[in-house]
LUMLO-875389 format. One record per residue: residue in one letter; x, y, z of N, C-alpha, C in turn. Coordinates in Angstrom, 1 decimal, always signed. Atoms other than C-alpha are relative to their C-alpha. Layout:
(pt a (X Y Z) (X Y Z) (X Y Z))
...
END
This chain:
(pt x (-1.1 -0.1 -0.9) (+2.0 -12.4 +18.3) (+1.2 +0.7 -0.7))
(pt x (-1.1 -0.9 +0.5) (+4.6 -9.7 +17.3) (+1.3 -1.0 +0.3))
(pt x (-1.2 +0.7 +0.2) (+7.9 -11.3 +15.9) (+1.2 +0.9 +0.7))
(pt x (-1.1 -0.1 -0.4) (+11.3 -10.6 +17.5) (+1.4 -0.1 -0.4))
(pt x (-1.2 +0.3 +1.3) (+14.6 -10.0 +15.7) (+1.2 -0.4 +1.1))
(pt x (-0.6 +1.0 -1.0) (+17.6 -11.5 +17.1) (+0.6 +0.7 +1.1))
(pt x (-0.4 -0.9 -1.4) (+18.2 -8.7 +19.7) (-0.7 -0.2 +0.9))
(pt x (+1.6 +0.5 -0.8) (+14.8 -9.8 +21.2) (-1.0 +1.2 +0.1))
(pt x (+1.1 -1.1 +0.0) (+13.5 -6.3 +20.2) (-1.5 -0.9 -0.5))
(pt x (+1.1 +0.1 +0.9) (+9.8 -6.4 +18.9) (+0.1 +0.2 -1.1))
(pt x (-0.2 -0.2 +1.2) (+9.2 -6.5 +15.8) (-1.4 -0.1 -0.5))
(pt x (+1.5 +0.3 +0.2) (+5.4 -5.8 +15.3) (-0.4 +0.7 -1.1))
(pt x (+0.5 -0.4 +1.4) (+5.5 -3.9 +12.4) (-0.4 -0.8 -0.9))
(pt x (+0.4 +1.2 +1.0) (+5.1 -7.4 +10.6) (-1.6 -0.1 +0.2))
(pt x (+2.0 +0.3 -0.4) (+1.3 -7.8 +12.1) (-0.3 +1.3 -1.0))
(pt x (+0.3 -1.1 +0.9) (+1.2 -4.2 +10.3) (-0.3 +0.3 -1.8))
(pt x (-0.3 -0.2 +1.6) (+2.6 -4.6 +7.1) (-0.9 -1.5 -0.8))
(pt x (+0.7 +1.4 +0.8) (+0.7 -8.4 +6.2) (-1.7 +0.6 +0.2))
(pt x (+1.5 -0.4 +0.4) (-2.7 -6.5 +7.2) (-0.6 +1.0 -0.8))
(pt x (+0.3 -0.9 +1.1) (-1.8 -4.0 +4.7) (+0.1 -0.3 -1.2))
(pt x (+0.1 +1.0 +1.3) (-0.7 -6.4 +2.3) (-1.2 -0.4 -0.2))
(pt x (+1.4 +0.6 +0.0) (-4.1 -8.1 +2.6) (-1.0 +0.5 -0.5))
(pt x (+0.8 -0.8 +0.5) (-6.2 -5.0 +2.5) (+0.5 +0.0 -1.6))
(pt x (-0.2 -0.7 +1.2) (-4.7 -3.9 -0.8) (+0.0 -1.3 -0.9))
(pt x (+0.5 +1.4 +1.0) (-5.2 -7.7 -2.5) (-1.2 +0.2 -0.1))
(pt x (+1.8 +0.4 +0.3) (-9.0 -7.2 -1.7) (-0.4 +1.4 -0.5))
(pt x (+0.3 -1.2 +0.7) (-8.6 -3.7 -3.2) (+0.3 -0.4 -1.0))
(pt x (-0.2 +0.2 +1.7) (-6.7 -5.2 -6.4) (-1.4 -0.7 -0.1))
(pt x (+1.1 +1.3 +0.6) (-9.5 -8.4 -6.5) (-1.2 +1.1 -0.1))
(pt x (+0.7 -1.0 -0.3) (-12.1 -5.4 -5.9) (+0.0 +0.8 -1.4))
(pt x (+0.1 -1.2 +1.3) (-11.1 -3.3 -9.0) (+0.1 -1.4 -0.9))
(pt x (+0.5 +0.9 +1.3) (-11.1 -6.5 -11.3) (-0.9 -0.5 +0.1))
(pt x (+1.9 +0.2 +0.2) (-14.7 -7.0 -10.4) (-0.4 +1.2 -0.5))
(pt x (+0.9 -1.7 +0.8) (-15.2 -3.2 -11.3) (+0.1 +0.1 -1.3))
(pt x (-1.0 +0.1 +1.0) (-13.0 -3.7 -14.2) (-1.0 -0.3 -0.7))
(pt x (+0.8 +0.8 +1.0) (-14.7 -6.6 -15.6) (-1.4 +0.5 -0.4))
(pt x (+1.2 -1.0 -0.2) (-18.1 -4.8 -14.8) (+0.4 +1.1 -1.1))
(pt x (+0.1 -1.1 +0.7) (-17.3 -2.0 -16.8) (+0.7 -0.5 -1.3))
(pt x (+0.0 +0.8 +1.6) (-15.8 -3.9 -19.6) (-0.8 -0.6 -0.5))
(pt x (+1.0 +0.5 +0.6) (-18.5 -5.7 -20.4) (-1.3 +1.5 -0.2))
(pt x (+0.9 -1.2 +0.0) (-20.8 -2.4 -20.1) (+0.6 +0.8 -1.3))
(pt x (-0.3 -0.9 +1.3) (-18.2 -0.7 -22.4) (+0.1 -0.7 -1.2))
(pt x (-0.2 +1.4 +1.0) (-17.6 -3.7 -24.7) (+1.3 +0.0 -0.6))
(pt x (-1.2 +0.0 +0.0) (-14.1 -3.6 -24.3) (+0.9 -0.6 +1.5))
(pt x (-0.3 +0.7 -1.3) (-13.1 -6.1 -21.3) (+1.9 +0.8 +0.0))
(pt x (-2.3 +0.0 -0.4) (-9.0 -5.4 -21.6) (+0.2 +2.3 +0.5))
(pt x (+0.2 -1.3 -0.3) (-10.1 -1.2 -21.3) (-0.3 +0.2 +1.5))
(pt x (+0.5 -0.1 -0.9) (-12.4 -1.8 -18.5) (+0.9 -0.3 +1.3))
(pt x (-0.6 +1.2 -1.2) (-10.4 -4.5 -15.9) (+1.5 +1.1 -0.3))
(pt x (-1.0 -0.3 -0.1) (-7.3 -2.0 -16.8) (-0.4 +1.8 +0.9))
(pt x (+0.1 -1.4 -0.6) (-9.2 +1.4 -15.3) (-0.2 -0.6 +1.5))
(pt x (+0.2 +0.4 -1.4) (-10.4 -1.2 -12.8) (+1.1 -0.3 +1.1))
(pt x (-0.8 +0.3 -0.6) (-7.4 -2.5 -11.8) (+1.0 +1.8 +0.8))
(pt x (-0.4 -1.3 -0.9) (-6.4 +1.4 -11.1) (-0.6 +0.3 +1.0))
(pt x (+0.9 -0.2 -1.3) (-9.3 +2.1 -8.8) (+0.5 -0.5 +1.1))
(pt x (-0.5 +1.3 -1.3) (-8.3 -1.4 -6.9) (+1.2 +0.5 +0.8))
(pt x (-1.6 -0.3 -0.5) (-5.0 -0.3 -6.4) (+0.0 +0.9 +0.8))
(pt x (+0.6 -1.0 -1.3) (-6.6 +3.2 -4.8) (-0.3 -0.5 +1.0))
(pt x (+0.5 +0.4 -1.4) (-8.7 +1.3 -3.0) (+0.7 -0.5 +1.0))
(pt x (-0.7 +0.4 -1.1) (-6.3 -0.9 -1.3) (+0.9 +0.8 +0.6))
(pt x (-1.3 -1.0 -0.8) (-3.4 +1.5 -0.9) (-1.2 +0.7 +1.1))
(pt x (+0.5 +0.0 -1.2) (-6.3 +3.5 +1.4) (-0.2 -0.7 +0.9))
(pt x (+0.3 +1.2 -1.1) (-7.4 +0.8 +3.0) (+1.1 -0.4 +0.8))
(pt x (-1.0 +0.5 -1.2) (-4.0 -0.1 +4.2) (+0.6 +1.2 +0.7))
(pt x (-0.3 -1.0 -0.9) (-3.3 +3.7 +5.3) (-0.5 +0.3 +0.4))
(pt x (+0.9 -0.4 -1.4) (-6.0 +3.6 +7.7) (+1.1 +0.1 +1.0))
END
């Protein structure tokens, strides 16, 4: 239900902005599974979960500018 500021406009950009926040948490948690994944492959976990954590952050930023 779209929030209302105290003029009694709409205010629905909030439904917007919390489903973009959301996407882009399951893009960070997303790139520290790639991370860790590729740290262990490289054999350097703190290398891997820090290229992964860049991906994630791609990924969610797209995801929320659908």
């Amino acid at each position: 239900m779209p929030q209302t500021d105290e003029t009694g406009e709409s205010n629905g950009d909030n439904e917007l902005e919390t489903a973009g926040g959301q996407q882009m948490g399951v893009g960070i948690a997303l790139g520290v599974a790639i991370g860790t994944g590729l740290g262990v492959a490289m054999d350097n976990l703190a290398l891997g979960i820090a290229i992964g954590m860049g991906v994630g952050v791609a990924i969610g930023a797209g995801l929320s500018n659908r």
